[in-house]
C-alpha distance (Angstrom), angle and dihedral (degrees) to the residues before:
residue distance angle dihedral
X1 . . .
X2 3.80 . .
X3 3.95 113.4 .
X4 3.87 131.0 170.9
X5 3.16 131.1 -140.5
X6 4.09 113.8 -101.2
X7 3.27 95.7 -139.4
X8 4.15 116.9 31.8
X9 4.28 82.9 21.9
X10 3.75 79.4 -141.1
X11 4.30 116.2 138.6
X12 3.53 111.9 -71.9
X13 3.44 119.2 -151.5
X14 3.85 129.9 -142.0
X15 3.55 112.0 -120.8
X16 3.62 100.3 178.0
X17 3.74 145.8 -27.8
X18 3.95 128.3 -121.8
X19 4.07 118.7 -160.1
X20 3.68 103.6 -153.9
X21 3.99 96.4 172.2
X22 3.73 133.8 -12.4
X23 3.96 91.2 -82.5
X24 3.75 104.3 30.9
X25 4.00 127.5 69.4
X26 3.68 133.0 173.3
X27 3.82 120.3 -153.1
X28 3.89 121.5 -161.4
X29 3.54 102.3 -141.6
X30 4.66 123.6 -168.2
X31 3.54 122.2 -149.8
X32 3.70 101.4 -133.0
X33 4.12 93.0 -149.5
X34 4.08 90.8 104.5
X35 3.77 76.4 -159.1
X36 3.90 88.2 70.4
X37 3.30 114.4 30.7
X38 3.71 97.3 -169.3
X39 4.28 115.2 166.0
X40 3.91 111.1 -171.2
X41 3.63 129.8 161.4
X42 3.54 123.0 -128.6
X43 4.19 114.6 -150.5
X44 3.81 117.7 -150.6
X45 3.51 127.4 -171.4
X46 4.00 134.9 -176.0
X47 4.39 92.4 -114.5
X48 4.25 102.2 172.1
X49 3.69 140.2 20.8
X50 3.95 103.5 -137.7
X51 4.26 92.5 172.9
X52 3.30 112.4 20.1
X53 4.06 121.3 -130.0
X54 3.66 116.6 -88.6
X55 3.85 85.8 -153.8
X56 4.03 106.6 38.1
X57 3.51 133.0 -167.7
X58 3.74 114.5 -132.5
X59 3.45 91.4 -139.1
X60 3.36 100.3 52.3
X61 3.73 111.4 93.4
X62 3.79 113.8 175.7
X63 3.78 121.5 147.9
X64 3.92 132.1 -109.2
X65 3.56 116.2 -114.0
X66 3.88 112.8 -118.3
X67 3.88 94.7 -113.9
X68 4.41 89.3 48.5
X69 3.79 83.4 57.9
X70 3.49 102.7 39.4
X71 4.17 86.9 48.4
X72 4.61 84.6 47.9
X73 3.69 85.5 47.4
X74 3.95 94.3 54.2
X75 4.04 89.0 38.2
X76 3.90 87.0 58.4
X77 3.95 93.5 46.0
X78 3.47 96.7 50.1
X79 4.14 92.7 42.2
X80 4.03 83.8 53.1
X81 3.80 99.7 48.4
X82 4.04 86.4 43.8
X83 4.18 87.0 54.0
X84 3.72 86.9 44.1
């Protein structure tokens, strides 16, 4: 993933990449501007299921977006009225 540095807005580099769960990660990102020198850690986290997994974990608890439900909702009304 390409970052920039917040402050020079020069490329930042990843350095290296921390799992600290099965939905969260933190990335050590270097700006390359030697002049700089800024380290900073970016934190990413799974936030939204927009398809949900055809093989789930049952451990895995991550909320549907609205629209993904919404969109299953109108799936299962339009499979009813068909059966109907």
């Amino acid at each position: 993933m390409k970052m920039n540095c917040p402050h020079c807005k020069c490329i930042a580099r990843l350095h290296s990449l921390h799992a600290a769960g099965l939905l969260f990660r933190e990335h050590v990102y270097c700006c390359s501007n030697p002049f700089c020198g800024h380290n900073f850690i970016l934190r990413s986290e799974v936030g939204h299921t927009l398809t949900p997994s055809k093989i789930p974990d049952p451990n895995v608890h991550i909320p549907i977006s609205a629209r993904a439900r919404k969109r299953r909702e109108n799936k299962e009304k339009r499979e009813a009225a068909a059966a109907a």
